[in-house]
C-alpha positions as CSV (number, residue, x, y, z in Angstrom):
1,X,16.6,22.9,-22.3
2,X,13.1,23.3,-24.1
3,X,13.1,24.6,-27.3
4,X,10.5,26.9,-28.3
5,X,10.7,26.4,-31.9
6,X,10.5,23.0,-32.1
7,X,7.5,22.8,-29.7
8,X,6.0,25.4,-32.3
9,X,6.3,23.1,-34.9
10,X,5.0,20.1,-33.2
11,X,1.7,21.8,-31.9
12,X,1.3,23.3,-35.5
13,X,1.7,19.5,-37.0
14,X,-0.9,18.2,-34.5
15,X,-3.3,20.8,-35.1
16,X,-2.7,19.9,-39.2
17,X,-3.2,16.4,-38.4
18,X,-6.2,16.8,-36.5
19,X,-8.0,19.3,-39.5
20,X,-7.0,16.7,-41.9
21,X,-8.6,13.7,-40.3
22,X,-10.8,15.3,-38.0
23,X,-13.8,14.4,-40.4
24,X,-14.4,11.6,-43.0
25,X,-17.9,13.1,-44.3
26,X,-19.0,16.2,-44.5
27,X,-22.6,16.6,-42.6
28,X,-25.8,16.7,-43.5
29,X,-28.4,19.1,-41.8
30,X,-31.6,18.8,-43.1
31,X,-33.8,22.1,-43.7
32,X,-36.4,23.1,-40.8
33,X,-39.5,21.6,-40.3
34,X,-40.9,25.1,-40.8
35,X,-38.9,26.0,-44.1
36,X,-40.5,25.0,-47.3
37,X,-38.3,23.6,-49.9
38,X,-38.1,23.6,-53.7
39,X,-39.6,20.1,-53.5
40,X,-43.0,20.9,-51.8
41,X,-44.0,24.3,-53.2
42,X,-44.8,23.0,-56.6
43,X,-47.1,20.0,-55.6
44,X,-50.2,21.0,-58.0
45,X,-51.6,23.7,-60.3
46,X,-53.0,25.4,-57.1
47,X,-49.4,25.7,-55.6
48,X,-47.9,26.9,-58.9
49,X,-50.5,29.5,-59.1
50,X,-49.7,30.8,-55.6
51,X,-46.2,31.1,-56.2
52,X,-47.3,33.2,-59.4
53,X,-49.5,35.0,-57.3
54,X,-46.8,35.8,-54.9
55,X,-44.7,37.4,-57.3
56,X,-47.3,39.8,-58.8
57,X,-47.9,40.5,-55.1
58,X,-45.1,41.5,-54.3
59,X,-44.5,43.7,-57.4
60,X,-47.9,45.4,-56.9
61,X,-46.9,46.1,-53.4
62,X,-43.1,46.8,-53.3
63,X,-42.7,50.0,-51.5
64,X,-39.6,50.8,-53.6
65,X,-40.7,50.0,-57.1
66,X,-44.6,51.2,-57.0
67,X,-43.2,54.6,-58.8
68,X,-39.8,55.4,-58.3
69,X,-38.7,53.5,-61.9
70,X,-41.1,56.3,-63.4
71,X,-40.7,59.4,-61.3
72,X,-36.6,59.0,-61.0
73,X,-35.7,59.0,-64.3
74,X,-38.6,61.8,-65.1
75,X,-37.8,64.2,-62.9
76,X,-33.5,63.6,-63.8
77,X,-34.8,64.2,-67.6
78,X,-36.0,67.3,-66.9
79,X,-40.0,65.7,-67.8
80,X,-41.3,66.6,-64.4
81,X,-40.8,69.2,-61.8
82,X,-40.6,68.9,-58.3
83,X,-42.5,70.9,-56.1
84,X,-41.7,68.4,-53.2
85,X,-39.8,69.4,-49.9
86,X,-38.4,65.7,-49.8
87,X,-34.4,66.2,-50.4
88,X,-34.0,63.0,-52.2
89,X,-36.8,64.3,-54.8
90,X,-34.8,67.4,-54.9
91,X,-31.7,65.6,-55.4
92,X,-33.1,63.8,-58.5
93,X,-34.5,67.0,-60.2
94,X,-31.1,68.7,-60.0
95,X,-28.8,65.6,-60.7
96,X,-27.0,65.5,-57.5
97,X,-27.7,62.4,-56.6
98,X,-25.8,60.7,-54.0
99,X,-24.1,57.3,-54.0
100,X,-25.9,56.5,-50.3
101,X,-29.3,57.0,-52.4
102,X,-31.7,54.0,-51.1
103,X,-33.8,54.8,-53.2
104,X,-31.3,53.0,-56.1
105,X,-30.3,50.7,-54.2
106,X,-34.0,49.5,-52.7
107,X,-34.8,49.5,-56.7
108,X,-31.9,46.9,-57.8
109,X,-32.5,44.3,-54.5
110,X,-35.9,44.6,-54.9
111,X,-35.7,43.5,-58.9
112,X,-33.1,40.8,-58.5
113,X,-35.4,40.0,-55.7
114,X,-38.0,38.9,-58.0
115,X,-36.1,38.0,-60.8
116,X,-34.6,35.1,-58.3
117,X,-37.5,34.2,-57.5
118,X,-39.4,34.0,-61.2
119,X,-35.4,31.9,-61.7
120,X,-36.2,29.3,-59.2
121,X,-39.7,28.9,-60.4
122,X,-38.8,28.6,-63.8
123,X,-35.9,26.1,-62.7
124,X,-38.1,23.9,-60.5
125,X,-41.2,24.3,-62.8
126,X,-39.8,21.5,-65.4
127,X,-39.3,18.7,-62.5
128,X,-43.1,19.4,-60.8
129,X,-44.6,16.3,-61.6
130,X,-47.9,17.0,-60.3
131,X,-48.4,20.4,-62.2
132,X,-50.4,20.1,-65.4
133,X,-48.3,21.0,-68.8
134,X,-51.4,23.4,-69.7
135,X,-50.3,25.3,-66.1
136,X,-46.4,24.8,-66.3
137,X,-46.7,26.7,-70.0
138,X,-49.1,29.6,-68.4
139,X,-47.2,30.4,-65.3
140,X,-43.7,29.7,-67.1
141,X,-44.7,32.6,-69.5
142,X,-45.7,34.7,-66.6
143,X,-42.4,34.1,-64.6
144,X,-40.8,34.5,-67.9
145,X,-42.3,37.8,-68.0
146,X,-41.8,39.1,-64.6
147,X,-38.2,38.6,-65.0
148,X,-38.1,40.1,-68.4
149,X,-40.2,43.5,-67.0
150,X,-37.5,43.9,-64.0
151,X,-35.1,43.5,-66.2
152,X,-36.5,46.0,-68.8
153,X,-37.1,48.4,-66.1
154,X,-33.2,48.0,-64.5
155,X,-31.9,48.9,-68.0
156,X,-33.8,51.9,-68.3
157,X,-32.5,53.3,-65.3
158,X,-29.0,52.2,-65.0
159,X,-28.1,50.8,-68.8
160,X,-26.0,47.2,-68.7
161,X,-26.8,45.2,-66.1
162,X,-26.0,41.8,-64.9
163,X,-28.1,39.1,-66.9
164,X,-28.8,36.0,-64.4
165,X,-31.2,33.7,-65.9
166,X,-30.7,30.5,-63.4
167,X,-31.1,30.0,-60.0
C-alpha cells in the first residue's frame, strides 16, 4: 500500500533539491531608466550644488520641522503658553503627551531623512571625479553641517540618539 510518510519525505527532498540547484547566479536587475543613481547625480559642481540645494530645501520647507523643534520643547518647559484649541498643543503644554504623537514621530523620519541624505552625499562626494576639490570641500562642509544641525536638534528633544554617519 502507499505510504504517506515516505511520499512526504520524497516531495520534501525534491523541493530541497530543486531550491538548492534551482539557480547558479544570483540576478542582476538594473535600476530604471527613470531612477537616478549615485553615479550620475554628482557629474559637476552644478549637480553637487543642486543636491546641496535640495537639502536646504527641504529643511526650509519641511512641514514637520519648520517650528515644532522650538515650540515642543517650549511649551513642555513651561517657556510658552498655549492659548491654542489644537489638542496636540494642549497635550504638550500639560505633559501628556501620547505615544501615537506624529508630531515626534514626523520630527525623527524627517531628520534621519536628511541626515541620509547629507550621508550619501558625503559618501559619494569623494569618488565625483568631475566635481572641482574647491566645490567637494564647500558643499562637504555644508552636508557636514546639515547632518550635524539634525542631529543637534534630535538631542535636544529626545537626549541619546542613534549616531549614523555612513550611508
Amino acid at each position: 500500500m502507499f505510504n504517506i510518510s515516505k511520499s512526504c519525505w520524497a516531495i520534501f527532498l525534491a523541493s530541497i533539491l530543486v531550491i538548492l540547484f534551482s539557480c547558479e547566479k544570483l540576478v542582476s536587475v538594473q535600476p530604471p531608466i527613470s531612477q537616478i543613481t549615485n553615479a550620475n547625480v554628482l557629474t559637476s559642481d552644478e549637480s553637487a550644488n543642486a543636491v546641496i540645494l535640495g537639502m536646504y530645501a527641504k529643511i526650509i520647507n519641511g512641514t514637520s520641522f519648520d517650528f515644532l523643534p522650538t515650540l515642543l520643547p517650549a511649551l513642555t518647559a513651561d517657556e510658552l503658553k498655549s492659548y491654542s484649541t489644537n489638542t496636540a498643543y494642549i497635550s504638550y503644554a500639560t505633559n501628556n503627551i501620547s505615544s501615537a504623537d506624529t508630531y515626534i514621530e514626523n520630527i525623527w523620519s524627517f531628520s534621519y531623512n536628511v541626515i541620509y541624505q547629507a550621508n550619501a552625499f558625503l559618501e559619494n562626494i569623494e569618488q565625483a571625479q568631475a566635481v572641482s576639490s574647491g566645490a567637494k570641500a564647500q558643499y562637504s562642509g555644508e552636508a557636514l553641517f546639515m547632518r550635524a544641525f539634525m542631529y543637534f536638534n534630535l538631542v535636544n528633544l529626545f537626549g541619546r540618539v542613534p549616531l549614523i554617519n555612513f550611508f
